[in-house]
ROBA-594881 format. One record per residue (C-alpha): residue number from 1; residue in one letter; z, y, x. Coordinates in nm, 4 decimals. Layout:
% ROBA-594881
@n:NUM | res:A | w:Z | v:Y | u:X;
...
***
This chain:
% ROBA-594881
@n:1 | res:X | w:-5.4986 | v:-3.4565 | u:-2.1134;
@n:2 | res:X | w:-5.7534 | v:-3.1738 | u:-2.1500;
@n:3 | res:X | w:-5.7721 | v:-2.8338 | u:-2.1907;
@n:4 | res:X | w:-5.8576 | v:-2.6530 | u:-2.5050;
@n:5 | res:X | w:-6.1971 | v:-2.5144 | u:-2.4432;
@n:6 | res:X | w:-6.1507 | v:-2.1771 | u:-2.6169;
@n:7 | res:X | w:-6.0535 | v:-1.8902 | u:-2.4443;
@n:8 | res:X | w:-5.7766 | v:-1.6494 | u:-2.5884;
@n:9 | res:X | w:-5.8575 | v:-1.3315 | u:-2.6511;
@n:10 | res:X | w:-5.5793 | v:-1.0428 | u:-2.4857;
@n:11 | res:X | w:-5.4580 | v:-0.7648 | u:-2.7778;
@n:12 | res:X | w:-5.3881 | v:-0.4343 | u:-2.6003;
@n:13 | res:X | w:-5.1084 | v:-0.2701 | u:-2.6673;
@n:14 | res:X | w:-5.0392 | v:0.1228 | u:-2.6151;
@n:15 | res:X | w:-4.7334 | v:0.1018 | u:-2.2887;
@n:16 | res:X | w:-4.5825 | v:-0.1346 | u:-2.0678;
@n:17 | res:X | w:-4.2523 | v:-0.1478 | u:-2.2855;
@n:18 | res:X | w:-4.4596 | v:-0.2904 | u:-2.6080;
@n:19 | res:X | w:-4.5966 | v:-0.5993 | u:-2.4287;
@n:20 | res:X | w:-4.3652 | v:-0.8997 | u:-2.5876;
@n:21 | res:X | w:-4.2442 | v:-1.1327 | u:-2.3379;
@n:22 | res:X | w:-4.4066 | v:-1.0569 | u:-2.0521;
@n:23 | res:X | w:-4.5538 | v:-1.2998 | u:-1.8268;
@n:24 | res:X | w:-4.6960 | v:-1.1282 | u:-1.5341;
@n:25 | res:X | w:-4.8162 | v:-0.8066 | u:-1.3775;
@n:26 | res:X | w:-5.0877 | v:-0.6944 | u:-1.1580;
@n:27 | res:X | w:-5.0504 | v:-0.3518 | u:-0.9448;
@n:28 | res:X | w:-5.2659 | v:-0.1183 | u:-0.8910;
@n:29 | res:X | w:-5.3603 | v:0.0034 | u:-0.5145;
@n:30 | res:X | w:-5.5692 | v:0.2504 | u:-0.3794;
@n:31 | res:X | w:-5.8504 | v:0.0607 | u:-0.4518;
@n:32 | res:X | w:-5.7226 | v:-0.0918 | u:-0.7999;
@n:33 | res:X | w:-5.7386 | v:0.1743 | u:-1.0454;
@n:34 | res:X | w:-5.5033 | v:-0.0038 | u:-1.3063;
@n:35 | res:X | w:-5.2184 | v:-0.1733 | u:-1.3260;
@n:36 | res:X | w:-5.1377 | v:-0.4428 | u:-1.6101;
@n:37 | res:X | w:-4.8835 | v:-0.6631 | u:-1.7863;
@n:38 | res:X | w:-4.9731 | v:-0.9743 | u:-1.9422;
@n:39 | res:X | w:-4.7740 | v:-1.1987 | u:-2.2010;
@n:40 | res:X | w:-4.9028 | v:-1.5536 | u:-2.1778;
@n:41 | res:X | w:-4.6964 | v:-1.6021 | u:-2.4683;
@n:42 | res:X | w:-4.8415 | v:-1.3481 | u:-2.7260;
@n:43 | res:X | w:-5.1562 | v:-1.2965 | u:-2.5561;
@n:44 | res:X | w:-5.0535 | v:-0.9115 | u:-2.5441;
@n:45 | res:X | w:-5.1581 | v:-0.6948 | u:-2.2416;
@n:46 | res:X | w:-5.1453 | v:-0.3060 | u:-2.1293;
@n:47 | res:X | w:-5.3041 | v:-0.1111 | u:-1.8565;
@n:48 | res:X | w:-5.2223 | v:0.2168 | u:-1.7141;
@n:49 | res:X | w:-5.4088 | v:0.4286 | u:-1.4221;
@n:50 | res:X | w:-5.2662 | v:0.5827 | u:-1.1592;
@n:51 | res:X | w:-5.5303 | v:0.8039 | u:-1.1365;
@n:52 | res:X | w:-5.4796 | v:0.9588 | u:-1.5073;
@n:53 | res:X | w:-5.1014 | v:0.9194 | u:-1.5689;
@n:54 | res:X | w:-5.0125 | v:1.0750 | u:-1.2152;
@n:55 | res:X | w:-5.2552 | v:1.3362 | u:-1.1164;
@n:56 | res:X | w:-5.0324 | v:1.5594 | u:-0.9647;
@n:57 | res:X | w:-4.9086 | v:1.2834 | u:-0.7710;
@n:58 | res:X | w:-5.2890 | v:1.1828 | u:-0.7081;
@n:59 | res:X | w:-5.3967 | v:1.4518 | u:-0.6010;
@n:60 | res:X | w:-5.0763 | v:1.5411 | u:-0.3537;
@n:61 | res:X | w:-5.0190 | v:1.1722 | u:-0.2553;
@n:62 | res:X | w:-5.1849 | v:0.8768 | u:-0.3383;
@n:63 | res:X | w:-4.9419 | v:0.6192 | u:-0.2513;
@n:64 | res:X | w:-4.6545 | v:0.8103 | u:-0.4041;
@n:65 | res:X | w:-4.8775 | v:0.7772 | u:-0.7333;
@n:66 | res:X | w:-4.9432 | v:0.4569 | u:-0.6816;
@n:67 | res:X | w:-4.5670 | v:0.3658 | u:-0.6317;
@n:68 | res:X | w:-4.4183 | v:0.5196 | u:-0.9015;
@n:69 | res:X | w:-4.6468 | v:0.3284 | u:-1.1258;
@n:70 | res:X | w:-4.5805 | v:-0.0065 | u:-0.9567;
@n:71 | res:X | w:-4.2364 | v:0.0688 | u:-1.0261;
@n:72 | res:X | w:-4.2726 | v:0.0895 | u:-1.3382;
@n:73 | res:X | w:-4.3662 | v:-0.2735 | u:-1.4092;
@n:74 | res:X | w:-4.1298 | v:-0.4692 | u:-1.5529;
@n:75 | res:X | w:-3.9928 | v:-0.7657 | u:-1.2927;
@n:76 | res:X | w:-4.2478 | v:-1.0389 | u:-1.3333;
@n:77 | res:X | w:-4.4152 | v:-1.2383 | u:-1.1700;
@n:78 | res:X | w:-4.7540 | v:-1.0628 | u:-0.9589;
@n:79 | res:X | w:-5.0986 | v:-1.1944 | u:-0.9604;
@n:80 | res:X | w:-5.2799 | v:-1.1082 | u:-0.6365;
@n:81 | res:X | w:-5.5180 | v:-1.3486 | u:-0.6226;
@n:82 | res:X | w:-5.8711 | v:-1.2845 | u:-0.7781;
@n:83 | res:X | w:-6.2548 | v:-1.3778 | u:-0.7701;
@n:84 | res:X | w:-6.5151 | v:-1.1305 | u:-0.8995;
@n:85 | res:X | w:-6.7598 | v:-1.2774 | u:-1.1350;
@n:86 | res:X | w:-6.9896 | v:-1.2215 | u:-1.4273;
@n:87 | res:X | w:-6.8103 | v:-1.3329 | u:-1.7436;
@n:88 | res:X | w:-6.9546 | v:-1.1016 | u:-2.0580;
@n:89 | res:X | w:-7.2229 | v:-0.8482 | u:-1.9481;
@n:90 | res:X | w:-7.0732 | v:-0.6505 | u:-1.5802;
@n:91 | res:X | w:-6.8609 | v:-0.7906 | u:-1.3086;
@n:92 | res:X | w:-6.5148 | v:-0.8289 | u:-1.3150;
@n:93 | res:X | w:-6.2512 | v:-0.9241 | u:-1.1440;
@n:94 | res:X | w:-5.9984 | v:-1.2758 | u:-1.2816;
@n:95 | res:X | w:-5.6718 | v:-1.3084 | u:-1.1516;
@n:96 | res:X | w:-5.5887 | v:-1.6795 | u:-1.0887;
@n:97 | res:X | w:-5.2442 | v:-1.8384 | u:-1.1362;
@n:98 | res:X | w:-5.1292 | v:-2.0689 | u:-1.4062;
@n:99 | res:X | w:-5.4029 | v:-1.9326 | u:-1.5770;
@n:100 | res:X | w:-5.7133 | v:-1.7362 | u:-1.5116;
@n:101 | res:X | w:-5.7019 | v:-1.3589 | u:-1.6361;
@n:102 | res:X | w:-5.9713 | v:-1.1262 | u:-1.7071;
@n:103 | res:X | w:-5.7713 | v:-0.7836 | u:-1.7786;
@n:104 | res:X | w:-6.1352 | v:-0.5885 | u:-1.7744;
@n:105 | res:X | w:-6.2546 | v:-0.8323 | u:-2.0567;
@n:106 | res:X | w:-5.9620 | v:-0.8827 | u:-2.2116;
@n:107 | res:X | w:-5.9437 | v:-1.2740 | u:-2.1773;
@n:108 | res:X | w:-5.6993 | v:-1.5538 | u:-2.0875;
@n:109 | res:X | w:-5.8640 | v:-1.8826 | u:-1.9482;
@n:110 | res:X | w:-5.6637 | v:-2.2035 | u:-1.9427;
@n:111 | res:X | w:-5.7075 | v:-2.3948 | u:-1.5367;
@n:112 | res:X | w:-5.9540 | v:-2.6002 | u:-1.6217;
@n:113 | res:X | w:-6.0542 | v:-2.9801 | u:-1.6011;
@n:114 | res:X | w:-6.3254 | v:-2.9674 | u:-1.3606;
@n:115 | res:X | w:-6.4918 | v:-2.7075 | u:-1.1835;
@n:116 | res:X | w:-6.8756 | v:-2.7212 | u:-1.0983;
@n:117 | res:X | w:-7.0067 | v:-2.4942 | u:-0.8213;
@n:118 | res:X | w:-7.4341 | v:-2.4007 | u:-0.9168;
@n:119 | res:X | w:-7.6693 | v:-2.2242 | u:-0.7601;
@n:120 | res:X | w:-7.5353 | v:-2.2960 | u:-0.4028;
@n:121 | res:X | w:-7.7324 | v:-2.2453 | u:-0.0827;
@n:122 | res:X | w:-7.6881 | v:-2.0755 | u:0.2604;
@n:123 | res:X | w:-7.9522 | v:-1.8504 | u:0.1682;
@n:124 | res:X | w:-7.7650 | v:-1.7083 | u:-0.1228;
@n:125 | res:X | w:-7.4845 | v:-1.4325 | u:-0.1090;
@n:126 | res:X | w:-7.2903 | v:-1.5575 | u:-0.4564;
@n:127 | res:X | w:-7.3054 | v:-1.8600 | u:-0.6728;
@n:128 | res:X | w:-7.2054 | v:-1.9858 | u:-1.0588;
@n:129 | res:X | w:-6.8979 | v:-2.1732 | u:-1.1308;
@n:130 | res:X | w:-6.8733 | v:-2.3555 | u:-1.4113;
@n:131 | res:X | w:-6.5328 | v:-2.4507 | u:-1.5744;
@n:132 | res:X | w:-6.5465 | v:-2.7758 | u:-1.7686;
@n:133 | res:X | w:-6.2752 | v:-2.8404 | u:-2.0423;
@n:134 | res:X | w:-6.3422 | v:-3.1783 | u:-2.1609;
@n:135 | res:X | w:-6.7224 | v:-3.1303 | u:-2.2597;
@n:136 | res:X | w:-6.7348 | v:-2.8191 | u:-2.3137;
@n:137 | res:X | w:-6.7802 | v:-2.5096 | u:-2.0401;
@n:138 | res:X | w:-6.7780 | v:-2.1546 | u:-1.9312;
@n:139 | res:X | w:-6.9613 | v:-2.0367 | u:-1.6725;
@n:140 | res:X | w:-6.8912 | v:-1.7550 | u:-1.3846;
@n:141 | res:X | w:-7.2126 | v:-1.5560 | u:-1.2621;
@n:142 | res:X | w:-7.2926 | v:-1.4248 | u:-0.9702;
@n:143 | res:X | w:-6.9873 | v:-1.5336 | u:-0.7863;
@n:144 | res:X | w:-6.9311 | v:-1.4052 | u:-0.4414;
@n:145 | res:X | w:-6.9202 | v:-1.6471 | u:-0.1860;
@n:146 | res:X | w:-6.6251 | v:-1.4623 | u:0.0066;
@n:147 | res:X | w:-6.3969 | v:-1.5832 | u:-0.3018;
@n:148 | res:X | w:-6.4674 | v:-1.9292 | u:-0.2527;
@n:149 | res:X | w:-6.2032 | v:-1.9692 | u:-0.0154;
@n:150 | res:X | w:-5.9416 | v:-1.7658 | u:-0.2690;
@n:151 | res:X | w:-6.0588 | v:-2.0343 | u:-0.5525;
@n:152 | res:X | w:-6.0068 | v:-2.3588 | u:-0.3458;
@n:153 | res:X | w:-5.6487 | v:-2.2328 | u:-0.2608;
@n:154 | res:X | w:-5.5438 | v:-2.1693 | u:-0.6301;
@n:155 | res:X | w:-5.7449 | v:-2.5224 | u:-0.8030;
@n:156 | res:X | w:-5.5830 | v:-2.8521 | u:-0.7137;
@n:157 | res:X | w:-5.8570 | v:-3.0777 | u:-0.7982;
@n:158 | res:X | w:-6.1900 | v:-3.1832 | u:-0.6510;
@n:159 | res:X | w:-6.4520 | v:-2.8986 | u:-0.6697;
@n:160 | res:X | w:-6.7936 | v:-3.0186 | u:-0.7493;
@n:161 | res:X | w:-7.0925 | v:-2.8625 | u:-0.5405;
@n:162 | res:X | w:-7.4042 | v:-2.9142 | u:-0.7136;
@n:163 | res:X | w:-7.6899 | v:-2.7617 | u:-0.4704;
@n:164 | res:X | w:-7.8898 | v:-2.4209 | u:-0.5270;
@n:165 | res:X | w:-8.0248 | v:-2.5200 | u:-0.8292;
@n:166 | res:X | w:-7.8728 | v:-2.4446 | u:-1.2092;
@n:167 | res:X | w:-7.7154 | v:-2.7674 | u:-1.3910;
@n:168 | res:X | w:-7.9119 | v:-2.9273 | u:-1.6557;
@n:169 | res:X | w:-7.5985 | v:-2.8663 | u:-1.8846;
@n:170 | res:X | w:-7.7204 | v:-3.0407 | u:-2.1709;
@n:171 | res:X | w:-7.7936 | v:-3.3456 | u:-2.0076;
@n:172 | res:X | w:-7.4487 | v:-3.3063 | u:-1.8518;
@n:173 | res:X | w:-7.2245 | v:-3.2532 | u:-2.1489;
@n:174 | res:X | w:-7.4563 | v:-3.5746 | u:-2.3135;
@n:175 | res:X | w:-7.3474 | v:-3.7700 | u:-1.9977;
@n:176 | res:X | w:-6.9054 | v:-3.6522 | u:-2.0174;
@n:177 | res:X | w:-6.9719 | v:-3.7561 | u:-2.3918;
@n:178 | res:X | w:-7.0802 | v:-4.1233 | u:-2.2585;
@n:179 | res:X | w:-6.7985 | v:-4.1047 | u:-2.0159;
@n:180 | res:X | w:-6.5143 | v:-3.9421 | u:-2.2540;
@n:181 | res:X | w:-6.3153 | v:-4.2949 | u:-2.2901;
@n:182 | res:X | w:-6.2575 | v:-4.2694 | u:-1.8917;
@n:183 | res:X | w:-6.0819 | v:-3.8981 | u:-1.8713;
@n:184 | res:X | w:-5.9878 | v:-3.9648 | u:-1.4958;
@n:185 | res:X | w:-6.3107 | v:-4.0676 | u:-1.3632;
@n:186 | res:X | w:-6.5590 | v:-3.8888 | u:-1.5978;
@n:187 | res:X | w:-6.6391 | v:-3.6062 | u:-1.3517;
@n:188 | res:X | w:-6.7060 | v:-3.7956 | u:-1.0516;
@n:189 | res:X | w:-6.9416 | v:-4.0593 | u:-1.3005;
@n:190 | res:X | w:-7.1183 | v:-3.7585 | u:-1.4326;
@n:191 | res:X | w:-7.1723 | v:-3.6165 | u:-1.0779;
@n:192 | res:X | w:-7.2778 | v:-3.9435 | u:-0.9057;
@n:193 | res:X | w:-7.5046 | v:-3.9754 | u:-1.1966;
@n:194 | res:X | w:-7.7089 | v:-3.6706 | u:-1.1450;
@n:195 | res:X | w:-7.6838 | v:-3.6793 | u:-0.7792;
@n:196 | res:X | w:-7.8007 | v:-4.0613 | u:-0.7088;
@n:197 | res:X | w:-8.1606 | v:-4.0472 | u:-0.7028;
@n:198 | res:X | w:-8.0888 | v:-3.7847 | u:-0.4168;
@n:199 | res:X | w:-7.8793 | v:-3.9695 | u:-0.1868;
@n:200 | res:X | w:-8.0361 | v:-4.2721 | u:-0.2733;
@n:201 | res:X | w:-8.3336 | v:-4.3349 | u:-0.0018;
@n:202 | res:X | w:-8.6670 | v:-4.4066 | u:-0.0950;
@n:203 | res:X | w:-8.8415 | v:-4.7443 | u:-0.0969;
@n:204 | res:X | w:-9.1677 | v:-4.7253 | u:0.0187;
@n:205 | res:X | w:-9.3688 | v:-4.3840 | u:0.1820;
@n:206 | res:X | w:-9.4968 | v:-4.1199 | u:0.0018;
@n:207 | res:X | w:-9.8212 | v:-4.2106 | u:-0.1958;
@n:208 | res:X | w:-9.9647 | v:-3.9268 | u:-0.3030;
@n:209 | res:X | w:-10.0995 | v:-3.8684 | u:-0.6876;
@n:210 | res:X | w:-10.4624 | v:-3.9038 | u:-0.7719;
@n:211 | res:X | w:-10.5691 | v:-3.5823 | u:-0.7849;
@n:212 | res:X | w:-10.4151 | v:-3.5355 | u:-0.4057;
@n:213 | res:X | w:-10.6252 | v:-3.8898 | u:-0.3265;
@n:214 | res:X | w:-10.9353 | v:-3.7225 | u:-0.4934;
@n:215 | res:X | w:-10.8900 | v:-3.3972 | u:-0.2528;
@n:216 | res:X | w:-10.8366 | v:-3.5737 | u:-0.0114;
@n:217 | res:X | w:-11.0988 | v:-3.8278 | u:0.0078;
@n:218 | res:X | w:-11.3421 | v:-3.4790 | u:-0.0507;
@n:219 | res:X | w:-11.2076 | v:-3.2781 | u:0.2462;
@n:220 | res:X | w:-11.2780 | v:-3.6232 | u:0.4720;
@n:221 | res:X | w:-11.6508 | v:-3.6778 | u:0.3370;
@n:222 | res:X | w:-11.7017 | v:-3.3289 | u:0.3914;
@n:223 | res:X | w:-11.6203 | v:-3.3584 | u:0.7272;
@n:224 | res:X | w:-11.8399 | v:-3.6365 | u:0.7862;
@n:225 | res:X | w:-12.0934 | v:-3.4458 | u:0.6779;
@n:226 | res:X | w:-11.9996 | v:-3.1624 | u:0.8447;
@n:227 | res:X | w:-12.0066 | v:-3.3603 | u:1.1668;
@n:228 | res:X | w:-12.2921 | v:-3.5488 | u:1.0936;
@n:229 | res:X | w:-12.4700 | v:-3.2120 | u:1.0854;
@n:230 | res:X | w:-12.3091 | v:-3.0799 | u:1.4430;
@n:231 | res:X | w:-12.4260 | v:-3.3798 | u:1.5906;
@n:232 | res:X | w:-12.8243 | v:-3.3412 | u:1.4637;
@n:233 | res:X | w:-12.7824 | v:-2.9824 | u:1.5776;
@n:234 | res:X | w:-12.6781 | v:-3.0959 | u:1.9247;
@n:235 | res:X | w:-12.9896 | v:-3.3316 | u:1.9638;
@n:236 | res:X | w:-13.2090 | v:-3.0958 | u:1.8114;
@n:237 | res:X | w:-13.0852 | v:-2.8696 | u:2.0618;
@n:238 | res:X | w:-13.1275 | v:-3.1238 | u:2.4070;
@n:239 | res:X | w:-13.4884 | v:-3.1896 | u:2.2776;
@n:240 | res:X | w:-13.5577 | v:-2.8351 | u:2.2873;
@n:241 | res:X | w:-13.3565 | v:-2.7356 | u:2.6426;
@n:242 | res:X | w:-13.5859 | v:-3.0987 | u:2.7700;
@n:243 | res:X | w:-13.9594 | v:-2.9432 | u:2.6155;
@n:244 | res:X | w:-13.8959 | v:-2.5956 | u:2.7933;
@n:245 | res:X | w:-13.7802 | v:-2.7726 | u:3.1185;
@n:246 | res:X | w:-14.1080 | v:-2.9753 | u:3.1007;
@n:247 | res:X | w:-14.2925 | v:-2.6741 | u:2.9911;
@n:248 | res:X | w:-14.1598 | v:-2.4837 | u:3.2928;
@n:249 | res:X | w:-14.2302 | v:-2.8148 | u:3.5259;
@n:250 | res:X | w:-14.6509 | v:-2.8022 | u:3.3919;
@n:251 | res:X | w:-14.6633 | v:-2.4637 | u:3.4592;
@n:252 | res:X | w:-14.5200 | v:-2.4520 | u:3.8168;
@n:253 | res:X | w:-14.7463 | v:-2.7447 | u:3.8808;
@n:254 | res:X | w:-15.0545 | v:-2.6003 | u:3.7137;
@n:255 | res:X | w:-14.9823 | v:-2.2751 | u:3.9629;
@n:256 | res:X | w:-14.8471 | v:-2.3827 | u:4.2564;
@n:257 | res:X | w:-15.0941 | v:-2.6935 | u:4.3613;
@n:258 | res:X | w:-15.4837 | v:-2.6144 | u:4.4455;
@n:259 | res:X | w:-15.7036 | v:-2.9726 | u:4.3288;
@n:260 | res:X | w:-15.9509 | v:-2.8766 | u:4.5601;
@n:261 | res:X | w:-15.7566 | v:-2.8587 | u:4.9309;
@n:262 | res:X | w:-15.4841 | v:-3.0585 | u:4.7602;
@n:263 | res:X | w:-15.2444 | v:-2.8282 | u:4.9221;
@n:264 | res:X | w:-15.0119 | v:-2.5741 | u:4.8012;
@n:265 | res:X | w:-15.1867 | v:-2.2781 | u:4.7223;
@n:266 | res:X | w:-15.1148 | v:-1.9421 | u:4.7897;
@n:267 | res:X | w:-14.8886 | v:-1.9146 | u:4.4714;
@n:268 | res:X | w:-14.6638 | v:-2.1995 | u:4.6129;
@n:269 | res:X | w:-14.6087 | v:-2.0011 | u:4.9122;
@n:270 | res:X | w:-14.5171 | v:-1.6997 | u:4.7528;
@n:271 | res:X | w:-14.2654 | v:-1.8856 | u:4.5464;
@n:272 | res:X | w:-14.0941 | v:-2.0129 | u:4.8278;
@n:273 | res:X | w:-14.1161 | v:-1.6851 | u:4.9747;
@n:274 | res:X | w:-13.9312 | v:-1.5534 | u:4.7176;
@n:275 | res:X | w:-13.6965 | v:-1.8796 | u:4.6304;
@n:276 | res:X | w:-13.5397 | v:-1.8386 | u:5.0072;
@n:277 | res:X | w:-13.5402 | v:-1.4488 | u:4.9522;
@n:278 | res:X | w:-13.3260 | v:-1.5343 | u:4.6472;
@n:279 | res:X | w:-13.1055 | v:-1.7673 | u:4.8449;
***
């Protein structure tokens, strides 16, 4: 059966002595300012510092502050166990038990139906939890990921993770209304609903869209072009390198050879002079 959805709001009440029926307690520490006592019953809670109700104590002794007011809690049972989240507008820290307590925002959360973890990735210090009752939810911010472990001892059930990215949560509460008549399986329908097309692999390669064929197809005919373009430098470039070779042939020819003797002038022997001077 589920949950009711709405939270309970906590009346505060002036000392420990005025809370009716008391439920539990929380103590303070040196690094807990407050200590509280909660009625589950009348939805009743007070709150006392150390700090301000001691400060003789305090300022002598820390501990012997802080004991006197943990003695001063009436014999209930303790909440320890917390995560610190984003509920209203600042972090906060909820005590977890047979129900979730937010003494700093005054609130009393039932345990809920289903929890869904959001905004999960390795990259990421904290994450959102979101508590489903039925179809509706609250949701946690900014979650650190060092309570995760505290939060899977205290909840029972299956924990959802839903990847780094934030739940489409109207789609979601549309899909637990489809799955309402089936209260035992409609978390793990709704889940393997949004998560399918993920796990499921895909059928053919990736095609891509037109406008990625169109880019394509330009970059490739520009590099045809492009190519074509190298490729009438490069012969433009032989033909030249061949006329100055030829050039360079006439001349040596023109210089070097007398038509009259039809022997090597004078020139031609100098150039070999100088050619095996060279080598």
């Amino acid at each position: 059966m589920f949950q009711m959805p709405t939270s309970s709001k906590l009346t505060v009440v002036d000392s420990f002595e005025d809370v009716t029926d008391p439920s539990c307690v929380v103590k303070c520490s040196g690094v807990t300012e407050f200590a509280y006592v909660l009625s589950f019953t009348t939805n009743e809670m007070s709150k006392k510092s150390w700090m301000k109700n001691y400060p003789q104590c305090a300022h002598d002794d820390d501990s012997e502050a802080i004991r006197i007011m943990n003695d001063s809690l009436p014999p209930c049972k303790e909440l320890s166990a917390c995560f610190t989240a984003r509920y209203k507008k600042s972090l906060a820290e909820f005590y977890v038990g047979a129900k979730v307590v937010g003494p700093s925002d005054q609130v009393i959360f039932e345990t809920p139906d289903a929890i869904f973890l959001q905004r999960v990735s390795p990259r990421l210090k904290t994450f959102d939890m979101v508590f489903f009752y039925g179809t509706n939810y609250v949701v946690f911010d900014i979650v650190d990921k060092s309570d995760l472990s505290t939060i899977r001892n205290w909840y029972e059930k299956k924990i959802y993770s839903c990847g780094v990215d934030p739940l489409p949560m109207n789609l979601v509460v549309k899909r637990l209304q489809s799955h309402v008549h089936d209260k035992n399986s409609m978390y793990d329908n709704v889940y393997e609903e949004l998560f399918a097309a993920e796990s499921e692999p895909s059928g053919s390669e990736y095609e891509p869209s037109e406008v990625e064929s169109e880019s394509e197809s330009d970059l490739d005919l520009a590099s045809e072009e492009e190519g074509c373009l190298d490729d009438r430098c490069d012969e433009e470039e032989e033909e030249e390198e061949e006329e100055e070779e030829e050039e360079e042939d006439s001349e040596e020819d023109d210089c070097c050879w007398d038509p009259a003797s039809g022997a090597p002038s004078d020139s031609e022997e100098e150039y070999r002079t100088c050619k095996r001077q060279k080598i």
